[in-house]
N, C-alpha and C positions, 0 to 999 in steps of 0.2 A: 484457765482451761480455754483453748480452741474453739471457738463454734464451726463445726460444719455444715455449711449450705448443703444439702440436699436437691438433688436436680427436681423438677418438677415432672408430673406421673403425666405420663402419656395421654391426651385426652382432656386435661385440664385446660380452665382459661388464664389467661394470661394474666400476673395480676402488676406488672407495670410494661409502657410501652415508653420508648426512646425516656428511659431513664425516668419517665412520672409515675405517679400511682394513678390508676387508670381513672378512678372517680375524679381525681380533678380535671383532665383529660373531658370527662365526660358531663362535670360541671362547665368547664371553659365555653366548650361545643353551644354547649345549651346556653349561656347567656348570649354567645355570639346569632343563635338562632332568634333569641328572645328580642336583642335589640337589631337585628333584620326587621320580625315583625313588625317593630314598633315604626322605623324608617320608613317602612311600605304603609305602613298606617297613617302617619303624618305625612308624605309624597301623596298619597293617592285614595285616601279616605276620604269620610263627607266632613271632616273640618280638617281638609288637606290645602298643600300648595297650589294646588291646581284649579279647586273651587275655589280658592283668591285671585286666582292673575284670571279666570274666568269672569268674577264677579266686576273687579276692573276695568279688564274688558266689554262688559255689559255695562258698565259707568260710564265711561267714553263715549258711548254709542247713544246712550242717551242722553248726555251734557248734549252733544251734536245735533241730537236730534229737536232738543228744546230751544237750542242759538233759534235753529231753523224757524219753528214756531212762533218765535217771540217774534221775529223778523216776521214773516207774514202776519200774525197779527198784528204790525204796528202798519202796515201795507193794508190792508183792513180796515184798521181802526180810522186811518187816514181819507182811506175813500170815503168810510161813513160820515166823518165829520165834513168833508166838501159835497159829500152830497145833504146830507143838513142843509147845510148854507144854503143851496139852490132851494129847498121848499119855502114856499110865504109861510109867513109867522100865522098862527092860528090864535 
């Protein structure tokens, strides 16, 4: 025997769209949203890409700043020991 498809009643929703069944349609959607979320969370979150090339940045900055320090302190250190020298022995 035939099956007849019957058209669908006026007013109904749709229960497939370009040939899917709509739930997977509406699964697909929703992981594609899910791992958006997760991308924007790992780009732009507090344990993101951004507080790393930050944080490196902020390393940099202080590697440079200690060169600096050491160098003056040894500019320092240097005075103090020639000026040492110049005091009489006590």
């Amino acid at each position: 025997m035939k099956r007849i498809d019957l058209p669908d009643e006026e007013g109904s929703a749709p229960k497939a769209l370009f040939g899917l069944p709509l739930w997977r349609i509406v699964m697909a959607l929703a992981a594609v949203i899910a791992l958006g979320v997760y991308v924007a969370i790992l780009l732009f979150g507090p344990n993101s890409l951004t507080v790393l090339l930050g944080l490196e940045e902020q390393r940099a900055i202080y590697e440079s700043r200690i060169k600096s320090l050491k160098a003056k302190n040894a500019a320092l250190q240097k005075e103090y020991f020639e000026l040492k020298q110049l005091e009489p022995d006590q």
